[in-house]
C-alpha positions in Angstrom: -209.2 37.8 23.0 -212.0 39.4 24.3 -212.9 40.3 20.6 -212.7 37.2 19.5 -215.0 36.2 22.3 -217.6 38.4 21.1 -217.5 37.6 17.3 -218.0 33.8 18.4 -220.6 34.6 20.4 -222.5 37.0 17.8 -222.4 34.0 15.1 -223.1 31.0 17.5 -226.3 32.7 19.3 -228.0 33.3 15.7 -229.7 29.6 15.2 -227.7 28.2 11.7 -230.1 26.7 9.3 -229.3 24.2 7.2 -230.8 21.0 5.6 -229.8 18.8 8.7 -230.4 20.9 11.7 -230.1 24.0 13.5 -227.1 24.7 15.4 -227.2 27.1 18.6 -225.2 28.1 21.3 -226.1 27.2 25.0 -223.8 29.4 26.8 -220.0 29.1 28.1 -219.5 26.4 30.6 -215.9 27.2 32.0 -212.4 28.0 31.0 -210.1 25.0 29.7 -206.3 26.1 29.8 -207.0 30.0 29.4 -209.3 29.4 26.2 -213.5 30.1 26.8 -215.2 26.6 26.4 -218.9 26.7 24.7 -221.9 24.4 24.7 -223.6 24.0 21.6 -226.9 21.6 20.8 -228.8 21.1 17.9 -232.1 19.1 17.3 -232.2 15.5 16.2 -234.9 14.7 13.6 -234.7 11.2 14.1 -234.0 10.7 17.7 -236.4 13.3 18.6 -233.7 14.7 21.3 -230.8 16.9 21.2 -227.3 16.5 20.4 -224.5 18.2 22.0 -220.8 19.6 22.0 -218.6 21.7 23.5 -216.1 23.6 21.3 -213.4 26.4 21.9 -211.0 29.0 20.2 -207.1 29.0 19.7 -205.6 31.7 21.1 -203.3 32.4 17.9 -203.7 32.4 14.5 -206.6 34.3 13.1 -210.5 34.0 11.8 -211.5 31.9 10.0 -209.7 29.2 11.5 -209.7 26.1 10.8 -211.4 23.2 13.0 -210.5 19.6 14.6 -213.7 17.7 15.4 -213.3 14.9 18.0 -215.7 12.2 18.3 -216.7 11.0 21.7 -219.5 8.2 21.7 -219.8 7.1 25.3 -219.2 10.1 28.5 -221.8 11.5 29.9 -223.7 14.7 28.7 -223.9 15.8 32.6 -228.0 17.5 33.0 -227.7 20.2 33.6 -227.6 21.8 31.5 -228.8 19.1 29.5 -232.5 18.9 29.8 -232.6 15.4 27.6 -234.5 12.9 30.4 -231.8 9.9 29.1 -228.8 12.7 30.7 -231.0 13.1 33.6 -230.6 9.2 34.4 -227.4 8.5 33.3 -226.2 11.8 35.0 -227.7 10.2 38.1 -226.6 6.6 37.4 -222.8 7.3 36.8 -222.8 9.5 40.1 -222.4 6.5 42.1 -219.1 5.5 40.4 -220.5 1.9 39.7 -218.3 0.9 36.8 -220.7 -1.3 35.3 -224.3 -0.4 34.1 -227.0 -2.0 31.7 -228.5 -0.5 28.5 -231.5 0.6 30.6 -232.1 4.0 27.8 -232.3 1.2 24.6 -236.4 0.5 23.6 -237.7 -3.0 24.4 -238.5 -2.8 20.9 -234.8 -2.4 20.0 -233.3 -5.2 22.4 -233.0 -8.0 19.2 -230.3 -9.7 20.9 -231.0 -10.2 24.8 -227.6 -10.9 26.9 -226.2 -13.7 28.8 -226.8 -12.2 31.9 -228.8 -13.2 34.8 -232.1 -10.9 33.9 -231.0 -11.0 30.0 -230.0 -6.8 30.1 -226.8 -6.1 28.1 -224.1 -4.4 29.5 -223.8 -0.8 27.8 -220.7 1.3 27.4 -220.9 4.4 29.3 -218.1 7.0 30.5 -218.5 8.6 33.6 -219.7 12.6 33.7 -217.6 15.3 34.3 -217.3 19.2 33.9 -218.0 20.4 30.8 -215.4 22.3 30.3 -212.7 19.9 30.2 -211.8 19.5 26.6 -208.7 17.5 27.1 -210.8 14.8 28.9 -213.3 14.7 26.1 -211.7 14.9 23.4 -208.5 12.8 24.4 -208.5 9.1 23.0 -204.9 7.9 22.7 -204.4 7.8 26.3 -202.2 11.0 26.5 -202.2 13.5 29.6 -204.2 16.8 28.4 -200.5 18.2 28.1 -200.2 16.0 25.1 -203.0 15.6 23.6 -204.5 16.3 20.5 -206.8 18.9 21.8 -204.1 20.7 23.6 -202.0 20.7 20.5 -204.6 22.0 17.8 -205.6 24.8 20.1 -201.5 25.9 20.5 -201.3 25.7 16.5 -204.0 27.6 15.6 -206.5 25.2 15.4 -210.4 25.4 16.8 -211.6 22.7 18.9 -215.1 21.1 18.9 -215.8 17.6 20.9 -219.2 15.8 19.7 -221.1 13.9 22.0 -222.5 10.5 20.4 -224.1 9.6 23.6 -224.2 5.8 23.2 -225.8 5.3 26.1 -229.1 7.1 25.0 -230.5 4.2 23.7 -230.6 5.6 20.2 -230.0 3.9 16.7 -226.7 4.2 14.5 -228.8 6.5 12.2 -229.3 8.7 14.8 -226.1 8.7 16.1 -224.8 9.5 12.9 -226.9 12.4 12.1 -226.1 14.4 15.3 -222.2 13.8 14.3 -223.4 15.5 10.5 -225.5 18.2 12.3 -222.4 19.4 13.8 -220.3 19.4 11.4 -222.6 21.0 9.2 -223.0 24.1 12.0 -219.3 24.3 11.2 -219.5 24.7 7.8 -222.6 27.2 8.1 -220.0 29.5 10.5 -218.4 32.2 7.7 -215.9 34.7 9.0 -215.7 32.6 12.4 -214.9 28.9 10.8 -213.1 27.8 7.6 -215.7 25.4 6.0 -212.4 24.3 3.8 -210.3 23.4 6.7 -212.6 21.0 9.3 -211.0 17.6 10.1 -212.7 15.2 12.1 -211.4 12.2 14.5 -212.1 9.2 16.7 -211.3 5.9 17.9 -213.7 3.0 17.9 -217.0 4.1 17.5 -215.8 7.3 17.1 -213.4 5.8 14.4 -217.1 4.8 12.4 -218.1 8.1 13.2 -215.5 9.5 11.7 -215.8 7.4 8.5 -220.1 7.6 8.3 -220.6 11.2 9.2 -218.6 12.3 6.5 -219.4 10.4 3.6 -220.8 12.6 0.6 -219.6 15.6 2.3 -216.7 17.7 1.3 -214.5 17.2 4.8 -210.9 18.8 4.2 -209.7 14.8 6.1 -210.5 12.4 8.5 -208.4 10.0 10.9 -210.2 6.9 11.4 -208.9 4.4 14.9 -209.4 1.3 14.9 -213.0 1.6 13.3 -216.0 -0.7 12.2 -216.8 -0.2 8.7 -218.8 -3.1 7.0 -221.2 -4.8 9.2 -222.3 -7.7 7.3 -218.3 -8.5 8.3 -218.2 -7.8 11.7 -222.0 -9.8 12.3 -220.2 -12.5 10.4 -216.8 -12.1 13.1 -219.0 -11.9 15.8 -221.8 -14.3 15.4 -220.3 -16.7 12.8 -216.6 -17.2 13.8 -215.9 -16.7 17.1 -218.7 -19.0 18.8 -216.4 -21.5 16.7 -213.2 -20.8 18.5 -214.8 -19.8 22.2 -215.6 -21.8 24.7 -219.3 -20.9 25.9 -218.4 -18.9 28.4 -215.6 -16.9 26.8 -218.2 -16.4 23.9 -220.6 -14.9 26.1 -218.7 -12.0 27.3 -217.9 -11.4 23.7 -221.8 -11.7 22.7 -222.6 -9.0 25.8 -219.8 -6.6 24.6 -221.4 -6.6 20.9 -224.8 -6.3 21.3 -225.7 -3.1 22.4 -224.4 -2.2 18.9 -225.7 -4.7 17.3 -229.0 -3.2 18.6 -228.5 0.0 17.4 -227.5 -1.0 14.0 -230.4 -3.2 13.7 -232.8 0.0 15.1 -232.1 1.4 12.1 -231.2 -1.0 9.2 -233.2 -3.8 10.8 -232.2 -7.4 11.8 -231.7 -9.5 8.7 -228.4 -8.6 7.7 -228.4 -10.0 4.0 -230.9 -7.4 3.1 -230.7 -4.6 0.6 -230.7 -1.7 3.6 -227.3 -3.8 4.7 -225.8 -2.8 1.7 -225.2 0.8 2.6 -222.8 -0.4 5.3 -220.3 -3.2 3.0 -216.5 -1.8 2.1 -217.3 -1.2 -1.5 -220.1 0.8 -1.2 -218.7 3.3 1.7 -215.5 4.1 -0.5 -217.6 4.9 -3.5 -219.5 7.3 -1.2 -216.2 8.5 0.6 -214.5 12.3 -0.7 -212.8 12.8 2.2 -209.0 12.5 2.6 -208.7 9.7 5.3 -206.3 8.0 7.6 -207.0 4.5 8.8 -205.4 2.9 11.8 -205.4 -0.1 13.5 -203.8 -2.8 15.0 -203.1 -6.6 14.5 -204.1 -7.6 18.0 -207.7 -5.7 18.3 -210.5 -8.0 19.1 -213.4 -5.5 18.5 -212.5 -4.3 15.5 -210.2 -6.9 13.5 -207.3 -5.2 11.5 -208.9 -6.6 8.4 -211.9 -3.7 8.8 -208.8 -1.2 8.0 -206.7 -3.1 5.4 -210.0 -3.9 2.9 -211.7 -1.2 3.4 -208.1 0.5 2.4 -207.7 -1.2 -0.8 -211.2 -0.6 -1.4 -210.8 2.9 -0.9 -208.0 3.0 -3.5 -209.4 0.8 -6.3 -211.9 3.4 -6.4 -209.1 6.3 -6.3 -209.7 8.1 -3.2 -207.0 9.5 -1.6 -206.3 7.1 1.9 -203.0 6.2 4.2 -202.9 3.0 6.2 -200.8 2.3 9.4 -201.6 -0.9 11.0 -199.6 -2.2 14.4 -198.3 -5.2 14.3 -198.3 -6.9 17.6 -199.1 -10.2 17.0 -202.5 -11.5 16.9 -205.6 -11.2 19.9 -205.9 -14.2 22.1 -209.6 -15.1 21.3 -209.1 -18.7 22.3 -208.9 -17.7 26.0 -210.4 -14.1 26.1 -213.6 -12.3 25.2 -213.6 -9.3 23.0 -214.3 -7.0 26.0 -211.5 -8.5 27.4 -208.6 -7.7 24.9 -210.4 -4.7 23.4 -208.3 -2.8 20.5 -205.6 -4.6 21.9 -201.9 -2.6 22.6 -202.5 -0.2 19.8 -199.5 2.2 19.6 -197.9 0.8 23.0 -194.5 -0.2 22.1 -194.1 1.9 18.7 -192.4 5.2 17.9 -195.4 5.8 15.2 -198.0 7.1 17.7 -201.8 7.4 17.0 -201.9 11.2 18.2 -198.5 12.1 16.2 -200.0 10.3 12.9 -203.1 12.4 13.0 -201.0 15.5 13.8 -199.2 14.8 10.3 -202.8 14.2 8.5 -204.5 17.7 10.0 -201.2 19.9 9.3 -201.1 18.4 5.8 -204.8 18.4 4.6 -205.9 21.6 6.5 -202.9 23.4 7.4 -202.9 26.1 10.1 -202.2 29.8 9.4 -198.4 29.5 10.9 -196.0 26.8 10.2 -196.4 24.2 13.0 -192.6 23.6 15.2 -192.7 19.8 16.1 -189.4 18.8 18.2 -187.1 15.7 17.5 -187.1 13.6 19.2 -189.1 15.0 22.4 -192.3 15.5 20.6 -192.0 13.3 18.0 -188.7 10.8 17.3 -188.6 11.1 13.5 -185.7 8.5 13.3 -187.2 5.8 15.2 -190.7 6.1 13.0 -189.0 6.4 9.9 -186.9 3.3 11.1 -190.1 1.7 11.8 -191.7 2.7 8.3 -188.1 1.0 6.8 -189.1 -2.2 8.6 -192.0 -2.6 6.7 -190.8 -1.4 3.7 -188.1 -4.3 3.1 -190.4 -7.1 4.5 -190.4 -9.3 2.1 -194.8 -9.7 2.6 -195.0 -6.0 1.9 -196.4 -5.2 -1.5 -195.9 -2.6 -3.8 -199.1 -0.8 -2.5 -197.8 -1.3 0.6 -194.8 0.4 -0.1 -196.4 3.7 -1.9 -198.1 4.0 1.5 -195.3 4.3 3.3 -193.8 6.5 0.6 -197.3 9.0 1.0 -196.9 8.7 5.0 -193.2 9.7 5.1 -192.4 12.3 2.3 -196.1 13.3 1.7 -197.0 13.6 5.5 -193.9 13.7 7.4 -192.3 15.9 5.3 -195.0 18.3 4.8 -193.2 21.7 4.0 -195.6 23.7 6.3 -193.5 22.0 9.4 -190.3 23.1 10.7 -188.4 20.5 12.6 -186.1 21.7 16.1 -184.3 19.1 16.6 -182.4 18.3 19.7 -180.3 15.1 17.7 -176.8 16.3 17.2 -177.3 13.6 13.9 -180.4 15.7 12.5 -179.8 19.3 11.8 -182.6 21.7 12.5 -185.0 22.6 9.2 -187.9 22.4 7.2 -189.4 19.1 6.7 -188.4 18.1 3.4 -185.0 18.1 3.9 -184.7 17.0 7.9 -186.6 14.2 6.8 -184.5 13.0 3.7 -181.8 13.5 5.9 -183.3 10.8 8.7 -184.0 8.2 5.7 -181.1 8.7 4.5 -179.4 8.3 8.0 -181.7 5.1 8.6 -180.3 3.5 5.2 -177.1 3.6 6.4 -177.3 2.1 9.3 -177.6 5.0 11.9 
């Protein structure tokens, strides 16, 4: 360990150059579940600030290991250490534990779209701080304890660990934001002997579901698992300002205009506020999946409000008309009630609630197939994971008569291809499903689900 330690410490203390930014180590800020948690920062060209993260080492498997990236937009760089005067404030502002504060960082230049609030501010979406350290916290999404989530699990399978702060709440444009998610990922690629630059997977939900379609477009990223993300925004201005002030009442609309516009003011920061202009064309579903080499996973769900399921399903079919390599899973739990509620209001809606297809067991599949780990991963039926009631679920869709053959070879690629990845071993506690590798436990379980079991 304490070798390991040393040799992270020797490569991360070196600045990394590369054409985006330099990459350095700020020191260790703690210990997260017996593993040595690390600060790291790099410059931002275009904000003129820095970015940070905080990243950490498995205790098994071996260097170079492969890396899980998670996006997190919104909490709270805490200063210090950071020395950026927008952590300063918002440091100081989310001390008081109000849970709603305006987008006081965002230029007056910037503020397009002024909010239907008493002094015109916008709301702004902003976690709370907390100790640095705490990867779980950070890095967690899907509403798991740290026991089960994502974070915990790469770092017990041999998998490193870096959390990206997009710090929304900064006041910076999308471009920017975007850059300090490639800067980092770039420092990871830049790390030989300490990082395989062939195995780095990134992930988020949200905003940190764009993120993890826009940082890695024209990069080689070994895959990518997309929540509930925005992808074209000529489609979502047109959801947001076009459609739903027809279905709203007033003052339903307005909490859904105050929810949007502190991204809408970012995005028009940097690509400006006429939305039928050529720099909008960068951002439309055809012209991301031409750009897009990177395995991906897209999820969302039929209920979301922010982000409407459609953002997954076309971009999807986008994605494969121009052959790249994509799997869909989309919830179906009916659809948001926008009559009555604003977008804050219903947010992504239930997501996985309800379904034996999880978000953090999908993107378990996508990491272990795309970038394996050195040692074959042990997942346990049906603690961990209940293989028969997803594949049950994936059967459901299957036979519905609205499902098309695309449809179908999905679910094919999600069940043999991911599911039944040969570098898991299934320990199964079902007296129906006999212990084994994944290609034949998980025939076994379709073929157990086709007869009727």
């Amino acid at each position: 360990m304490i070798t390991r330690i040393l040799v992270m410490m020797a490569v991360l203390l070196a600045p990394l150059s590369f054409a985006l930014a330099q990459v350095r180590v700020v020191g260790a800020v703690g210990s997260y579940y017996g593993h040595t948690v690390y600060l790291l920062e790099a410059f931002n060209q275009r904000s003129g600030d820095f970015d940070y993260a905080i990243g950490a080492l498995p205790n098994v498997g071996h260097a170079p290991y492969p890396v899980i990236v998670f996006f997190n937009p919104y909490s709270v760089v805490s200063s210090p250490p950071s020395e950026n005067p927008a952590d300063s404030l918002w440091t100081w502002l989310v001390s008081f534990g109000t849970p709603f504060h305006y987008d006081v960082s965002l230029p007056v230049s910037a503020k397009f779209r002024v909010c239907m609030t008493p002094t015109g501010d916008c709301p702004v979406t902003v976690g709370g701080a907390a100790p640095l350290w705490d990867l779980g916290l950070f890095g967690e999404f899907s509403g798991r304890s740290r026991e089960q989530s994502n974070v915990n699990w790469a770092l017990r399978n041999g998998y490193a660990v870096l959390v990206v702060f997009g710090r929304h709440y900064a006041g910076r444009d999308a471009q920017s934001v975007i850059l300090g998610a490639q800067n980092m990922i770039n420092g990871l690629k830049n790390m030989p002997g300490l990082i395989d630059s062939g195995r780095i997977g990134v992930t988020g939900a949200s905003q940190g579901g764009f993120l993890s379609v826009y940082s890695v477009l024209g990069n080689d990223i070994a895959a990518s698992v997309a929540v509930v993300p925005w992808i074209d925004s000529r489609a979502m201005h047109r959801y947001y300002f076009d459609f739903l002030p027809t279905i709203q009442p007033p003052n339903i609309y307005a909490g859904s205009w105050n929810f949007v516009a502190q991204f809408d003011n970012r995005w028009k920061m940097a690509f400006g506020d006429d939305p039928s202009s050529s720099r909008w064309d960068h951002a439309t579903y055809g012209a991301v999946a031409s750009r897009m080499n990177t395995p991906i996973m897209l999820i969302g769900s039929s209920d979301d409000a922010m982000c409407p399921v459609v953002e997954v399903e076309r971009f999807s079919r986008d994605l494969s008309a121009n052959g790249k390599p994509n799997y869909l899973w989309t919830y179906s739990n009916g659809r948001p009630p926008l009559e009555t509620n604003s977008t804050g209001q219903i947010g992504h809606g239930r997501v996985d609630t309800g379904h034996f297809a999880q978000v953090h067991i999908l993107s378990r599949y996508m990491f272990i197939h795309h970038m394996p780990p050195d040692e074959v991963v042990v997942m346990e039926h049906p603690n961990e994971v209940d293989l028969v009631g997803i594949i049950r679920e994936f059967a459901g869709r299957y036979f519905d008569p609205s499902s098309t053959q695309a449809d179908r070879d999905n679910l094919l690629r999600l069940a043999y291809g991911l599911m039944g990845n040969s570098n898991i071993w299934y320990q199964s506690y079902d007296y129906r499903i006999p212990s084994g590798s994944a290609p034949d436990v998980i025939q076994n379980v379709i073929n157990l689900v086709l007869s009727g079991g």
